[in-house]
C-alpha positions as CSV (number, residue, x, y, z in Angstrom):
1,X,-9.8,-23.7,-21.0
2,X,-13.7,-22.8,-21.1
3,X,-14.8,-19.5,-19.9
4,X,-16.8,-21.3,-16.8
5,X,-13.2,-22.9,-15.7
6,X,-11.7,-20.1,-15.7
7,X,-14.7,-18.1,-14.2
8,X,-15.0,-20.7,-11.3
9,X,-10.9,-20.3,-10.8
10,X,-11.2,-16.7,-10.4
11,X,-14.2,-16.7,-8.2
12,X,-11.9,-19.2,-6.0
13,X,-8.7,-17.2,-6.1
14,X,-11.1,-14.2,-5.3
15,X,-12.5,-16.4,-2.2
16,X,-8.6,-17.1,-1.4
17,X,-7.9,-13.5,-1.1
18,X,-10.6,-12.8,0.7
19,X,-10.0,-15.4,3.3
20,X,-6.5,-14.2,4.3
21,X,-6.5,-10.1,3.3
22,X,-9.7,-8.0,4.7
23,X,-10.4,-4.8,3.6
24,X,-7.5,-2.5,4.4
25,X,-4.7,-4.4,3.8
26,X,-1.4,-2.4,3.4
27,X,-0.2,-3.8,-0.2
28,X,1.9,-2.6,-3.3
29,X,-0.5,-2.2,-6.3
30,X,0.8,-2.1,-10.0
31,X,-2.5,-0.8,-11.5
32,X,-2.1,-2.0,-15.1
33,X,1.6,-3.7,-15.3
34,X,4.0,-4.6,-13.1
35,X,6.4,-2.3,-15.0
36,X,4.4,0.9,-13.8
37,X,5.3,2.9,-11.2
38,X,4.3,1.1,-7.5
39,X,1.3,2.4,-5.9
40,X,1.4,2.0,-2.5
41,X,-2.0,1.6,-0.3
42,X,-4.2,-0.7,1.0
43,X,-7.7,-2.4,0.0
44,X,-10.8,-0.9,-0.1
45,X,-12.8,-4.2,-1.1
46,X,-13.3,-7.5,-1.0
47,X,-12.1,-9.6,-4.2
48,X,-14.3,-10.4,-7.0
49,X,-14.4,-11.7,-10.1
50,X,-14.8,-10.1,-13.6
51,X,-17.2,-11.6,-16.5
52,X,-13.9,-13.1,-18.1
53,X,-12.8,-14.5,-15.0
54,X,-10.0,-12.5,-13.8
55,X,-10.5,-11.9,-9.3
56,X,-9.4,-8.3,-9.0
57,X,-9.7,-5.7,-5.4
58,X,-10.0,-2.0,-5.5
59,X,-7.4,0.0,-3.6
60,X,-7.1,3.7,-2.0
61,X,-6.2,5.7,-4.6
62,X,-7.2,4.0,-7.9
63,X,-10.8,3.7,-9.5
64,X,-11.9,0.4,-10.7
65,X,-10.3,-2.9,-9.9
66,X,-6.8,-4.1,-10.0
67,X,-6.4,-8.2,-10.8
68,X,-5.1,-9.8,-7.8
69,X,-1.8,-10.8,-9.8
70,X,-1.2,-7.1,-9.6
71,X,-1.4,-6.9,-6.1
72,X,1.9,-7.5,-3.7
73,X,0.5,-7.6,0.1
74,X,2.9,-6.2,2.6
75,X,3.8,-6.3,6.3
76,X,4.4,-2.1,6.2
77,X,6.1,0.0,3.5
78,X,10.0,0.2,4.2
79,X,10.9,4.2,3.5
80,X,13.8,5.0,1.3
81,X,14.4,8.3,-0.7
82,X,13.3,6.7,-3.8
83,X,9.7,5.7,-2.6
84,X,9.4,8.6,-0.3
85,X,7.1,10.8,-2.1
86,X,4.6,7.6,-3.3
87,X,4.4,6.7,0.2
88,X,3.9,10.9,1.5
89,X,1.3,10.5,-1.2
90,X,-0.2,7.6,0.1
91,X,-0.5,8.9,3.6
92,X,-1.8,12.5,2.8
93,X,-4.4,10.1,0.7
94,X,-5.5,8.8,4.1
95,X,-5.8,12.4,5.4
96,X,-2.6,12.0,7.6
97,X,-0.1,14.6,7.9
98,X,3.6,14.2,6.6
99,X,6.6,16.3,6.7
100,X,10.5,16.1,5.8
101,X,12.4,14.7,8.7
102,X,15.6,16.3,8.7
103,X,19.1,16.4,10.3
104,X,22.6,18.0,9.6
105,X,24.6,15.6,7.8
106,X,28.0,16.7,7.0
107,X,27.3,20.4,7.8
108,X,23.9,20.4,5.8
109,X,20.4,20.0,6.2
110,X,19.6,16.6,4.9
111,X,15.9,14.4,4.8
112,X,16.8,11.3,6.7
113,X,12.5,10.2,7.4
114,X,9.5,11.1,7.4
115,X,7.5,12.4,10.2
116,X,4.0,11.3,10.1
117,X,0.8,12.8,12.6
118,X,0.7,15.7,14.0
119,X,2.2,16.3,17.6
120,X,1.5,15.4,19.7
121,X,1.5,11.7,19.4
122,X,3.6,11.8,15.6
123,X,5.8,9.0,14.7
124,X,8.4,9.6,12.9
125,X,10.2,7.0,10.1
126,X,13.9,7.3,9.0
127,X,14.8,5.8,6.0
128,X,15.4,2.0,6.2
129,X,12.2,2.1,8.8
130,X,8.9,-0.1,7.9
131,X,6.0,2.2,8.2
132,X,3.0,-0.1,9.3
133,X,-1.1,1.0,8.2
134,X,-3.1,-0.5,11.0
135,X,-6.6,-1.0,10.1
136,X,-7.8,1.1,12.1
137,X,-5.9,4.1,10.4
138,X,-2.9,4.7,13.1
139,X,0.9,4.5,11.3
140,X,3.2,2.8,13.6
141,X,6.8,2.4,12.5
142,X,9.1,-1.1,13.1
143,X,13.1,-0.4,13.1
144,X,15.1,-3.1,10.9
């Protein structure tokens, strides 16, 4: 494959992306393999296209760009107690305030969610919950 092929196939994928995700776009990012850790955020770009030919986006959270095949868009993060603290981390990122939900469970004190916003007007997310980045900034939550 020439390097202009592949250039003009990245510049298309790029145009692709940037067709059907605009900036702020809640996604899953895996910023170097999709072994790492998940990074969840949203975009922060458009799409482009390196020298080599590779379309990558920059997300919240990450400097430099992250190729597109690294990139898993979402409808909303679904909260469990192994993601909680990347997506705390991802909404104190966005300047948001987060705090342990919590509830006796068997005679303890137990994190079941996450409550997100301050009151009045929080929402809070137990775990199993989809919590939803609108664009404009607001987190909304959708029960499975």
């Amino acid at each position: 494959m020439s390097p202009t092929t592949r250039q003009e196939q990245g510049e298309q994928a790029a145009q692709r992306w940037n067709t059907a995700h605009p900036i702020g776009t809640q996604v899953i990012a895996y910023p170097v393999t999709r072994d790492d850790a998940p990074l969840y955020t949203w975009t922060r770009s458009r799409a482009w296209t390196l020298g080599h030919g590779d379309p990558v986006v920059t997300v919240e959270g990450y400097t430099g760009g992250i190729c597109l095949t690294h990139i898993d868009t979402v409808d909303g993060w679904v909260l469990t107690s192994r993601n909680y603290l990347a997506i705390e981390a991802a909404i104190d990122r966005d300047g948001t305030f987060t705090k342990q939900y919590t509830r006796s469970v068997d005679g303890r004190i137990a994190t079941v969610g996450m409550r997100i916003g301050e009151k009045p007007g929080h929402v809070v997310a137990f775990f199993g919950d989809t919590i939803v980045r609108r664009r404009s900034g607001i987190y909304t939550v959708r029960r499975p």
